[in-house]
C-alpha positions, 0 to 999 in steps of 0.5 A: 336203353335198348328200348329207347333205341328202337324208339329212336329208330323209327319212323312214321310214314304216311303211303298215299295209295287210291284215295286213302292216306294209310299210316305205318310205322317202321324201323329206318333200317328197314330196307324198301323190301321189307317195307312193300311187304308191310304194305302187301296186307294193307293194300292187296299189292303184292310187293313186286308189283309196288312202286314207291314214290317219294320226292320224285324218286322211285325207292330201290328194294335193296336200300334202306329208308334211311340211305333213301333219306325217308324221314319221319312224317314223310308222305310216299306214293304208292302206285300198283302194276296192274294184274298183280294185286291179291283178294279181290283187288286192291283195297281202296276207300273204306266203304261205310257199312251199317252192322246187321242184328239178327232181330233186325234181319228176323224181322226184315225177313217176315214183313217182305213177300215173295212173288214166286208162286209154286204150283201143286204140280211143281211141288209134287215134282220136288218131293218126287226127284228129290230136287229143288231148283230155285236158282235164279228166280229173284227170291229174297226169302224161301217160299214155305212150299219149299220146308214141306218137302221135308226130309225128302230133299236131297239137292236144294239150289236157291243160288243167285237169288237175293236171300239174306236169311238161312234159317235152323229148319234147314235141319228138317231137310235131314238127307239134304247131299247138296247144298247150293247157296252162292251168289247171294247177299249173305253176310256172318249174321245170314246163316244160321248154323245150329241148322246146318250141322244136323245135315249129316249126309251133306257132301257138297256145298257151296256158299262162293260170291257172298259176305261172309267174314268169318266160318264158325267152328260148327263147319266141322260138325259136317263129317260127309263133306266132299266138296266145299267152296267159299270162293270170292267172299271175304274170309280172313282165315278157315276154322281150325275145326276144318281139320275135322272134315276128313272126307273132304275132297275139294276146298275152293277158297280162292278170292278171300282175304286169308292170311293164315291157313291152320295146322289141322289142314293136314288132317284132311288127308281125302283132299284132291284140289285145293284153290287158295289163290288171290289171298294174302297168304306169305307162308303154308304150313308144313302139315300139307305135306300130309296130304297125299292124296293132293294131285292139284294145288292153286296157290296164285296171286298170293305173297308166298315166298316159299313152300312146305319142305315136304310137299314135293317129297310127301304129295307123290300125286302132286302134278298141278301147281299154280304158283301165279304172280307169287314170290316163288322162282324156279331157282327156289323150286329146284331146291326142293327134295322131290321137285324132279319127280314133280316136274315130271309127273308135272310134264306127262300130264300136260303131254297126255293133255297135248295127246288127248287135244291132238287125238280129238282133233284128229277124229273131228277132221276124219268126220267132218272129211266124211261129211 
């Protein structure tokens, strides 16, 4: 019987919202509150930016659906305040997407040629410095030039090319530090891992401005990891496997899709920075209070509504907190036990910043009076 009452009790409702007609259904006695958040995963408008419209009216946070006379199959328009949207904005039509196989991608890569052409000179300053830089240059696959240089790369930088394909003989560039790879068309398909984890000296790289959906488990086999930014793609969550990289210093992984961040994040205990702004977390976990070494933290355009408990307390070198267009006041952040000794150090930071801007100024007057 008590399964035939939540039945009863609840309704579907069609939100149209830029062209798409989204189908939800919830309880009458939900309030328009809860309701937006529903809708926060499902459109990347954060609550406080949504207006409902239904009949004309806009619908009050704190009524219900059912005191607002919403009834099942009613039609609601939602419209967006601009600047207060998640991820990469809000999420509009569906765009058609054709899936990618391997083979496919295999043999789409042998039969194009690239038009680059390296000279002797070119090559032997590669295997000289250490250094290939290709950013920039148009390439849609790796010039074979490139594999010669062997274990005697250590920085490689094809970023903001049009290269779909990472093949397994990246492994052959066995003391390879960094590795740059953003801003290309790479989707999950693109990279292949088994390559990338016997880079056991690679301490930066950078796969931002791609495809990818997904981070395999293999992420965690990179144990030198300093640096690793996966900006603006379209990762829903982080492996849990990223607990493994115990050296990391700096995550980028603002601009995804993530809703979730796991536990082992806490295990990362090298961590200085970490940006998880413009995601579509609602919560963290409690494991970021581990980490103690955390002195800047980008949490904005996210659907927070609270911190870890510890974070204030337990992140004494925590001076930098960016809690932009989140659901987080300040009435809520003086709560927290540490919160003071945060805003102070939060404030001498920003004196020193002040000071340091002043002084600058200063001698660049004193010059230019000399002049």
């Amino acid at each position: 019987m008590e399964g035939e009452d939540i039945n009863c009790n609840s309704i579907s409702i069609t939100v149209k919202f830029s062209g798409r007609s989204i189908p939800i259904s919830v309880s009458l006695d939900s309030t328009i509150k809860d309701f937006k958040s529903l809708l926060q995963p499902l459109t990347n408008v954060l609550p406080r930016g949504q207006k409902l419209i239904f009949k004309g009216k806009l619908l009050v946070d704190s009524m219900t659906l059912k005191e607002s006379e919403v009834t099942n199959g009613a039609k609601v328009m939602l419209m967006s305040s601009q600047g207060l949207h998640q991820g990469d904005g809000p999420i509009l039509k569906d765009a058609k997407t054709r899936p990618i196989s391997r083979a496919n991608l295999a043999n789409k890569m042998v039969n194009q040629k690239t038009e680059f052409s390296i000279d002797k000179n070119c090559l032997d300053r590669w295997k000289v410095t250490g250094v290939i830089a290709l950013a920039e240059c148009n390439l849609k696959v790796l010039p074979d030039q490139v594999w010669a240089c062997g274990p005697s790369t250590r920085v490689l930088d094809i970023s903001n090319n049009l290269i779909q394909d990472l093949p397994t003989k990246i492994g052959c560039m066995s003391s390879l530090q960094k590795l740059f790879l953003n801003g290309n068309s790479m989707s999950d398909e693109s990279i292949y891992w088994e390559g990338l984890t016997s880079l056991k000296h690679l301490t930066v790289l950078s796969l931002s401005q791609n495809h990818l959906t997904v981070l395999p488990s293999e992420l965690g086999a990179l144990s030198s990891l300093k640096h690793l930014n996966i900006s603006n793609n379209k990762l829903n969550c982080l492996p849990v496997e990223i607990g493994l990289l115990i050296q990391l210093e700096v995550l980028k992984a603002n601009n995804n899709r993530m809703c979730t961040i796991p536990t082992s994040i806490g295990e990362c205990n090298s961590l200085v920075e970490v940006n998880l702004s413009s995601n579509l977390l609602t919560e963290l976990p409690e494991s970021f209070g581990n980490l103690h070494n955390l002195k800047a933290l980008y949490l904005g355009n996210n659907g927070l509504k609270s911190l870890p408990s510890g974070l204030f307390k337990m992140c004494l070198q925590l001076s930098t907190l960016d809690l932009h267009n989140a659901e987080i006041t300040m009435d809520i952040l003086r709560q927290f036990e540490g919160w003071e000794d945060f805003d102070e150090r939060r404030r001498s930071k920003h004196q020193k910043q002040l000071d340091f801007r002043a002084v600058s100024s200063a001698e660049f007057d004193e010059g230019a009076d000399k002049n």
